[in-house]
N, C-alpha and C positions, 0 to 999 in steps of 0.2 A: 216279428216271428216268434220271439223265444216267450213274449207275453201268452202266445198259446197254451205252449205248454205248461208254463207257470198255472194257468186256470184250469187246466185240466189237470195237473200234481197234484193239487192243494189239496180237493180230497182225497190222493190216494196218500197224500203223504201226512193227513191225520188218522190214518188207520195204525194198526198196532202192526209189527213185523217190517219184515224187510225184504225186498223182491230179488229172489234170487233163481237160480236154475241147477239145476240136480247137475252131480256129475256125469261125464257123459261126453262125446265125440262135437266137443263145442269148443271156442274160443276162450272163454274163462278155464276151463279143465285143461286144454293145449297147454297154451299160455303159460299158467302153474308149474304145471308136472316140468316142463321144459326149463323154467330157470330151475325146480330143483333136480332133475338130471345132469345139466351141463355141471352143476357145482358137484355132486356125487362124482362126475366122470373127472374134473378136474381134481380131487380130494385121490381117488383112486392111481391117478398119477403124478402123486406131488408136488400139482403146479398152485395151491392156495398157499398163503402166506402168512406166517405168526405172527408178523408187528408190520406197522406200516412202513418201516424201513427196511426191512428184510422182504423184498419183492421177489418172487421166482423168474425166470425168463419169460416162463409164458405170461405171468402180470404187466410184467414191464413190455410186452408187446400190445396187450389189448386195451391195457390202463389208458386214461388218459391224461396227459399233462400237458402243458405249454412248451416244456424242452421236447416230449417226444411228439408236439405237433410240428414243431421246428425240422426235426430230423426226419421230417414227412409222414409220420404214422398218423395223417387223417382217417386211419379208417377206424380208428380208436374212439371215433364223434358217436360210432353205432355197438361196436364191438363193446365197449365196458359195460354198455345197459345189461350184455346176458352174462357176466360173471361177477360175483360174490366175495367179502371177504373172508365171511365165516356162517355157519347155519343159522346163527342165529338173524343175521341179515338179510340172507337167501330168504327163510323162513316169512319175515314181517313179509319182505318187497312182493311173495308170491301172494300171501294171503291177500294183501291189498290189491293185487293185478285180478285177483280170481272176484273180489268182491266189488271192483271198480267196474270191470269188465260185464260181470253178471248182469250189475244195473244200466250200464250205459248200452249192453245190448237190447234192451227193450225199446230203443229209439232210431240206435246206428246201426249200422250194418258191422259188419265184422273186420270187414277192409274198411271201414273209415275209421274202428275204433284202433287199429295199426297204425294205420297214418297220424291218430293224435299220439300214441305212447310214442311212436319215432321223431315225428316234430318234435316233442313236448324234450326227449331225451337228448334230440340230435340240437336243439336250441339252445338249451340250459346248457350242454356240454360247452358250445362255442361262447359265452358266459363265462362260463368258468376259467378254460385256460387265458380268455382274454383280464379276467382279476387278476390272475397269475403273472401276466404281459405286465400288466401297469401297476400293479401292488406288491411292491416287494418285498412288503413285509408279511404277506400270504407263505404258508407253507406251499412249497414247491410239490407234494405229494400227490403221484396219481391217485386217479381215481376210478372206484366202480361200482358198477350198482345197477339196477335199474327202479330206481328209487325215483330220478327223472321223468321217466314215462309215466311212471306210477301217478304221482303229484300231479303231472298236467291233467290223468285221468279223472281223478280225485276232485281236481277242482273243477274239471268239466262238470260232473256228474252234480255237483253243487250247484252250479247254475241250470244242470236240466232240473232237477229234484230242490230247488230252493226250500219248501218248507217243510222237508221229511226230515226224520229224523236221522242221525248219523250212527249207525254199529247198535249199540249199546247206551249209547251216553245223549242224555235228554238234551239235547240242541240240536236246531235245525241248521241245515245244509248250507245257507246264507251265512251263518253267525259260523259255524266252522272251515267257511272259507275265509271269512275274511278273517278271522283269528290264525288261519295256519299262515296268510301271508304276512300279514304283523308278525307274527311271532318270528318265522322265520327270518326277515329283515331286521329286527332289533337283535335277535341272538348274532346274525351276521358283524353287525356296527359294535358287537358286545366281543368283540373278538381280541383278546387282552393284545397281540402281537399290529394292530392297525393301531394304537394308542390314541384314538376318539377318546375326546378328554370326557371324563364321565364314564360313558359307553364303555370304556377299556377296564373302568378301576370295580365297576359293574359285574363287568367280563372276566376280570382276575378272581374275583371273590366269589362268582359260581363257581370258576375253577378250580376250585380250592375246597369245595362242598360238594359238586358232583362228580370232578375227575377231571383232567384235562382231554377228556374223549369228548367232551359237551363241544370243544372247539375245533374235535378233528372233522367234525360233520361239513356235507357241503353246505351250508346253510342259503349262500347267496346261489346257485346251485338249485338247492328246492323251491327256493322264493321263484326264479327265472321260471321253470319247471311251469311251475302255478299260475303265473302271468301268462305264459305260453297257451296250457289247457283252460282257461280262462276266457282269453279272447279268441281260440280258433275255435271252440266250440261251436260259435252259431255258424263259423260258415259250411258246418259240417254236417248240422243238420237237415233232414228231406226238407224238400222245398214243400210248402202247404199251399194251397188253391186259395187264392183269395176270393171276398166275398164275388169284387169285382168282373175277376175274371170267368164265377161259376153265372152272373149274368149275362155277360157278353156270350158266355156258349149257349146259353138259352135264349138270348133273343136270337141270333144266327138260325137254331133250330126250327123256331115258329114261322122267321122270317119264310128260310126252306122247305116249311111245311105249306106258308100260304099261298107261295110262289107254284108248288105243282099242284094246290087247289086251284090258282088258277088259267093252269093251262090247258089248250083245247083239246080237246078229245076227237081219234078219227076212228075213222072205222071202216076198213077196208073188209073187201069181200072175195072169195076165191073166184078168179076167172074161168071159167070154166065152160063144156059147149050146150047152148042152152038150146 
């Protein structure tokens, strides 16, 4: 099925631009504007946070982590998608929701592209605190974002648009998925505090050249994310008519057409007094 669309992409995705849809009472403009209100409304009441150790209460209720799934706050698998560390976070995850969204609504529907930013988040999150479970050399630090959704969207959109171009930057949609899940996976195993021999001494020396922020990222996280909007895509798309099935309704039709060509004809007449 997804071969479809691939042949029908190819030429739209050698054209120059990018398909997008005006602002306006749509699901891409929603979407947006609402992660950046909820962080505005949060900033407005002091519940954002200055460092990843200084949590406010309300972080530490919608965050998510492995202790606060222990202590029952499942609902933190949906909740951290809509809050924010800082704008400039807010900022990227909308821009990419509104430009993810934009393109993948030319194919989904609007409730199905929900359904993949929530899988894609609610997936990647149970991921994560499960690293957290069995890696103990992982920072304990919740998390938030919806940076999750985003990436399954992202990569969805890759597989619908395989040979379009991405944003701005001359590679197609195939070679930018499969580079953000590499990447993402090697930065993951690059994680100086897992001591992957190599992988770690890799990991300390970016750290050391970028910042130790390189490694507060969810990495393993985005990667799951991407996996996730990767493979749920096809089953998300409309179902297409196969050749098959548009012959079997056309012979049915002819059959039904030659079936009352050949049935008898009466001809009845009014009784009446003659």
């Amino acid at each position: 099925m997804l071969k479809v669309f691939w042949m029908k992409q190819k030429e739209a995705g050698q054209k120059k631009g990018v398909m997008l849809v005006a602002p306006g009472f749509n699901l891409p403009t929603i979407g947006c504007l609402l992660l950046l209100v909820i962080h505005a409304l949060v900033l407005i009441n002091g519940g954002t946070h200055e460092t990843p150790e200084k949590l406010s209460s309300l972080y530490e209720w919608i965050a998510l982590s492995w202790l606060g799934f222990l202590e029952g706050n499942a609902a933190a698998l949906v909740t951290h998608q809509f809050f924010h560390g800082d704008w400039l976070h807010v900022a990227i995850n909308a821009l990419l929701f509104y430009y993810t969204a934009a393109r993948l609504g030319h194919i989904l529907r609007p409730s199905r592209i929900l359904i993949l930013f929530l899988a894609s988040g609610v997936g990647a999150g149970i991921v994560y605190i499960a690293s957290q479970a069995l890696l103990s050399n992982l920072s304990p630090n919740p998390l938030v974002g919806a940076s999750g959704g985003v990436m399954g969207m992202f990569l969805a959109q890759t597989v619908i648009y395989p040979d379009s171009r991405m944003l701005f930057l001359p590679i197609s949609g195939r070679n930018m998925g499969k580079g953000f899940l590499v990447a993402s996976l090697l930065l993951f195993m690059m994680t100086p505090s897992l001591g992957i021999p190599l992988f770690s001494e890799v990991g300390q020396w970016m750290a050391e050249g970028f910042g130790p922020l390189l490694f507060q990222m969810g990495h393993l996280y985005h990667f799951a994310a991407g996996m996730i909007g990767f493979f749920l895509v096809g089953r998300l798309l409309p179902r297409l008519v196969t050749l098959e099935e548009l012959q079997l309704e056309r012979n049915k039709r002819e059959k039904s057409l030659h079936t009352t060509s050949q049935a008898p004809s009466f001809i009845t007449r009014e009784q009446g007094g003659e």
